[in-house]
C-alpha positions as CSV (number, residue, x, y, z in Angstrom):
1,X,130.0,48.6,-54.3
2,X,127.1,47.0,-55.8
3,X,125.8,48.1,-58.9
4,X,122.6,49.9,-58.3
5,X,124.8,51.9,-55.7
6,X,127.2,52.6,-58.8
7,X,124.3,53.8,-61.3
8,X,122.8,56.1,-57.7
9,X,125.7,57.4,-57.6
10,X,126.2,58.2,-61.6
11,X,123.0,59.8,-61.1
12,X,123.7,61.8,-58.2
13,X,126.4,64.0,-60.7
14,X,123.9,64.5,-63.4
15,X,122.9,68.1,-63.6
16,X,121.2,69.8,-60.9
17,X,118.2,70.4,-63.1
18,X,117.8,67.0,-65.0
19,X,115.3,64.5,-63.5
20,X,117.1,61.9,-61.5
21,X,115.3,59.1,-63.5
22,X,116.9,60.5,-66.7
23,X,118.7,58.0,-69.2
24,X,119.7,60.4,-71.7
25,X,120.7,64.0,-70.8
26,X,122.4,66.3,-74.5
27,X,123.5,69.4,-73.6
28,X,124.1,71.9,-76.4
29,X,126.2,68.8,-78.5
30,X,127.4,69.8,-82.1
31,X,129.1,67.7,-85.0
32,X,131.0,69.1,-87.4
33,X,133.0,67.1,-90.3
34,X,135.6,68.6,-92.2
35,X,135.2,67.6,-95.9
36,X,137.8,68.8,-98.0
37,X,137.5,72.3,-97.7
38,X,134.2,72.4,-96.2
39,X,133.2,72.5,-93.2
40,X,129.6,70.4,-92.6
41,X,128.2,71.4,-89.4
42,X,125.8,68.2,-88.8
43,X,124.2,68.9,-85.7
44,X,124.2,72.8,-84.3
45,X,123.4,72.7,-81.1
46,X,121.1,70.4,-79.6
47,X,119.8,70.0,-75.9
48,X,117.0,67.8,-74.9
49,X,116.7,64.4,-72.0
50,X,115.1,61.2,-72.7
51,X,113.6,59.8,-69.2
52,X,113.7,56.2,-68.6
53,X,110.0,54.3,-69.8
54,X,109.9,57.1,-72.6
55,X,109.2,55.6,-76.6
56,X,110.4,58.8,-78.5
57,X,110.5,59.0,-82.2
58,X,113.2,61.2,-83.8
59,X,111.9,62.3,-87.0
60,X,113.9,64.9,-89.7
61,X,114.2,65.1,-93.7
62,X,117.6,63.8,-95.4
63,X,120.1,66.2,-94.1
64,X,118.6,67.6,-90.8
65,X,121.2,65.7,-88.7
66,X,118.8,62.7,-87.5
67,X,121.5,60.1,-88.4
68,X,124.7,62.1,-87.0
69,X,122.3,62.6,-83.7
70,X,121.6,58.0,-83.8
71,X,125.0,58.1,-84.3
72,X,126.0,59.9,-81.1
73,X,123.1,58.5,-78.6
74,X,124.5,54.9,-79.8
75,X,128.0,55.8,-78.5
76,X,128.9,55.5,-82.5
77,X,130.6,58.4,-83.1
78,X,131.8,61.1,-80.5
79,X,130.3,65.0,-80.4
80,X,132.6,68.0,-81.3
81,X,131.3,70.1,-78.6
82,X,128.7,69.6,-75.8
83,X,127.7,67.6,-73.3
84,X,126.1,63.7,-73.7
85,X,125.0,61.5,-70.7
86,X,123.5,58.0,-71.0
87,X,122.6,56.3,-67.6
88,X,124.6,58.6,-66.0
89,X,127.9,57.9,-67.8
90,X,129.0,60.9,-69.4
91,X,130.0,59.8,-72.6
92,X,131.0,62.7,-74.1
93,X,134.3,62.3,-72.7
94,X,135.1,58.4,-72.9
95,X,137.8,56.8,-75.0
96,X,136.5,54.8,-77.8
97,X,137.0,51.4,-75.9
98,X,135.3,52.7,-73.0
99,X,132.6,53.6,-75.6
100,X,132.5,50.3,-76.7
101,X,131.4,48.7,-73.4
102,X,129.3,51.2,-72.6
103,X,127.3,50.7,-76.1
104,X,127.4,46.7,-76.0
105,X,125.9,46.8,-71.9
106,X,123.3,50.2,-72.1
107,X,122.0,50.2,-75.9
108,X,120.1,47.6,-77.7
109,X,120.6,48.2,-81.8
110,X,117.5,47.7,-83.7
111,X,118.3,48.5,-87.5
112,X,116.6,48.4,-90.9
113,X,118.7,45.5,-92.7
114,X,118.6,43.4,-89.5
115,X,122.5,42.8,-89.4
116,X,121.9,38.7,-88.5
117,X,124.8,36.5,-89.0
118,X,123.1,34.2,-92.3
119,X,125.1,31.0,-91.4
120,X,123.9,31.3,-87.4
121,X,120.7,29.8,-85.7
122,X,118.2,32.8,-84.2
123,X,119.4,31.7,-81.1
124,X,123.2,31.9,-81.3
125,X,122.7,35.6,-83.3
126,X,120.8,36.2,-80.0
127,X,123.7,35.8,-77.6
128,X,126.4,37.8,-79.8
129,X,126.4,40.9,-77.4
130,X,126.7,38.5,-74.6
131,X,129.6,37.1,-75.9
132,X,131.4,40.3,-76.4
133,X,130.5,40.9,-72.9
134,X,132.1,38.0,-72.0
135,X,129.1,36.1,-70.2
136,X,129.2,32.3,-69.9
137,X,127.7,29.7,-72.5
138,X,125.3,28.3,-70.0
139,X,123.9,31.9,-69.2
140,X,124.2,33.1,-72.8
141,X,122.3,30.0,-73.8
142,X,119.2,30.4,-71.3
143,X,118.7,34.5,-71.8
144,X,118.8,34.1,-75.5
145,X,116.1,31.8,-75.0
146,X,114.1,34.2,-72.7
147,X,114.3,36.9,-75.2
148,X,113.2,35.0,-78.3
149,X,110.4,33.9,-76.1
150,X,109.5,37.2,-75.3
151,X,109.7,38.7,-79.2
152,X,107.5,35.1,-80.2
153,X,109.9,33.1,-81.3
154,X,110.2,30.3,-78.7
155,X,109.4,27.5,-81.4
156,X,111.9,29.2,-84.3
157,X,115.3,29.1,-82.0
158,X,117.5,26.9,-83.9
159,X,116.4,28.3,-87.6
160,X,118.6,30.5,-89.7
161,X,117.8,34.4,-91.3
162,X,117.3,32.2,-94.5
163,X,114.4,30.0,-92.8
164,X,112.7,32.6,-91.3
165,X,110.4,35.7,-92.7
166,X,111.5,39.6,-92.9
167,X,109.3,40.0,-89.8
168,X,111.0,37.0,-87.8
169,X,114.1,38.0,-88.9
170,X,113.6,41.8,-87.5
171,X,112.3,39.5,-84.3
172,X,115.3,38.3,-84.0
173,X,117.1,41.6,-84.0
174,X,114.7,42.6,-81.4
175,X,115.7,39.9,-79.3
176,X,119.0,40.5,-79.3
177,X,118.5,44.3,-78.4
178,X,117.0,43.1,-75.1
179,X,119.1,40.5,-74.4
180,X,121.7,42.5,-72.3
181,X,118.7,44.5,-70.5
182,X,119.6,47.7,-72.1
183,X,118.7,51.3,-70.7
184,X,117.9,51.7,-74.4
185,X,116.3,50.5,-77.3
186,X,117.8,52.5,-80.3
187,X,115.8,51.2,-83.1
188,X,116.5,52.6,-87.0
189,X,114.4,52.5,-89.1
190,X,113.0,49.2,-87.9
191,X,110.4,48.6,-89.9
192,X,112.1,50.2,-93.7
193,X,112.1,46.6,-95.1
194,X,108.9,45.3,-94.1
195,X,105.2,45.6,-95.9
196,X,102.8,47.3,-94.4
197,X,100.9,44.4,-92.3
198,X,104.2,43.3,-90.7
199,X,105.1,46.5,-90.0
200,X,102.5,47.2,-87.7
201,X,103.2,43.6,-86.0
202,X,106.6,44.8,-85.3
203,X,105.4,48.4,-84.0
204,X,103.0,46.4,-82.1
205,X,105.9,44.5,-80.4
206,X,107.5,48.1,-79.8
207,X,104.4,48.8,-77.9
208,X,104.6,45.9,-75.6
209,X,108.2,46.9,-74.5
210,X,107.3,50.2,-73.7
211,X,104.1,48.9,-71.9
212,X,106.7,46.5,-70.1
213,X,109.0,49.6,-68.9
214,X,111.2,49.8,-71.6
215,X,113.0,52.9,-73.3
216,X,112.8,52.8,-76.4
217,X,114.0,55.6,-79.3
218,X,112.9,55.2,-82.8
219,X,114.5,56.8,-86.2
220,X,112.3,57.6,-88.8
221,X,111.2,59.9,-91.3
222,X,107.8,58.4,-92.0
223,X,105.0,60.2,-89.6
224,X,102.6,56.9,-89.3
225,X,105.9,55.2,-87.7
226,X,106.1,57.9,-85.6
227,X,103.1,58.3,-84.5
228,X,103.5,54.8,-82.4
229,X,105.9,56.6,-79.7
230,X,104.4,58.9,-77.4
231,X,106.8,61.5,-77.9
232,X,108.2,63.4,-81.5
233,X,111.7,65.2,-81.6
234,X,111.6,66.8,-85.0
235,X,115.4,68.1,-86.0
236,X,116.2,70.7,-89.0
237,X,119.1,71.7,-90.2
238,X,121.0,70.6,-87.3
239,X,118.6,71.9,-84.5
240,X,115.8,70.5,-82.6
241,X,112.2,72.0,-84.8
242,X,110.2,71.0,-82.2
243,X,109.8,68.6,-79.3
244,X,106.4,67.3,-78.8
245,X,104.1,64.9,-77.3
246,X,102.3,62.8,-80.2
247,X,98.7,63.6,-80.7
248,X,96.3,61.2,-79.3
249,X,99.0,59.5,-77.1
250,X,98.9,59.5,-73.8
């Protein structure tokens, strides 16, 4: 069976009330951690779907659960209770190596330190997820080198995180977020380490993705990243506050 025929038929068992071209579907998902004799209930309950070409920004002081909820869209950590579909796979219920393929062929990571390997070239830190996914050097070789185009690195390939600047660095990370065609773009903070100027030269690459069909989810707690996306998902104390289109965004 070929694989858009796999990914139809995923769809088909979504939900009968979930759009068919939904990527992410959370149905009343809870995490709770048991801390000595506490018990931390991180996320209470939350239900929203993320349809595919969306650029959402999930927003929440320290302690409203926005980390424990980036945790469990990345296929990071497993809910407690509820219900958690990502292209169609229900995750919810996989084992943890199942996870693990799942999160290296549907998300892209996009995160605030970069996470680049200092001693390899932009290029080879490009194809890592490829090589965990077991694709040949040849092919690994020539989509790296599609993808660093596509961020604006074409002429910086072969230079190490030490070579480059914070903003060709986070670039870089970019890059090798697309590289596998993700479903999702699951970006943390992306821009926490950057001034101001580069900042909005990295949102502005954000921007272009979405304009070029991708999905892309952004954690943050400052509102002038947010209000890049299109959409806000504001979490307190566990719950969803308020799920909103962003002002002036169409």
């Amino acid at each position: 069976m070929s694989a858009v025929a796999d990914t139809a038929e995923r769809m088909a068992q979504l939900p009968a009330d979930v759009p068919r071209d939904a990527v992410i579907v959370v149905r009343n998902m809870k995490r709770e951690y048991v801390m000595g004799s506490e018990t931390v209930r991180a996320l209470r309950g939350v239900d929203f779907t993320i349809r595919r070409n969306e650029f959402v920004a999930i927003m929440g002081p320290s302690g409203s659960g926005k980390s424990t909820l980036m945790n469990l869209i990345g296929c990071l950590d497993s809910p407690s209770e509820g219900e958690y579909w990502l292209n169609g796979h229900r995750v919810s219920e996989l084992a943890d190596d199942e996870l693990a393929r799942i999160r290296n062929r549907e998300i892209g990571f996009v995160f605030q330190t970069f996470n680049l390997l200092p001693r390899a070239s932009a290029l080879q830190n490009v194809e890592l997820p490829m090589i965990y996914g077991g694709v040949g050097a040849k092919e690994r070789k020539k989509a790296a080198e599609v993808a660093l185009q596509r961020v604006g690195l074409g002429d910086r390939m072969h230079h190490r995180p030490n070579e480059l600047s914070g903003g060709q660095r986070q670039r870089v990370a970019i890059a090798r977020a697309l590289v596998n065609h993700p479903s999702i773009i699951l970006a943390d903070e992306p821009t926490g380490n950057l001034d101001s100027k580069t900042s909005e030269e990295i949102l502005a690459l954000f921007e272009q993705l979405y304009a070029d069909g991708q999905t892309i989810i952004l954690v943050t707690h400052e509102h002038d990243i947010a209000a890049h996306a299109r959409r806000q998902v504001h979490l307190k104390d566990g719950k969803i506050e308020r799920d909103e289109a962003t002002p002036g965004r169409s």
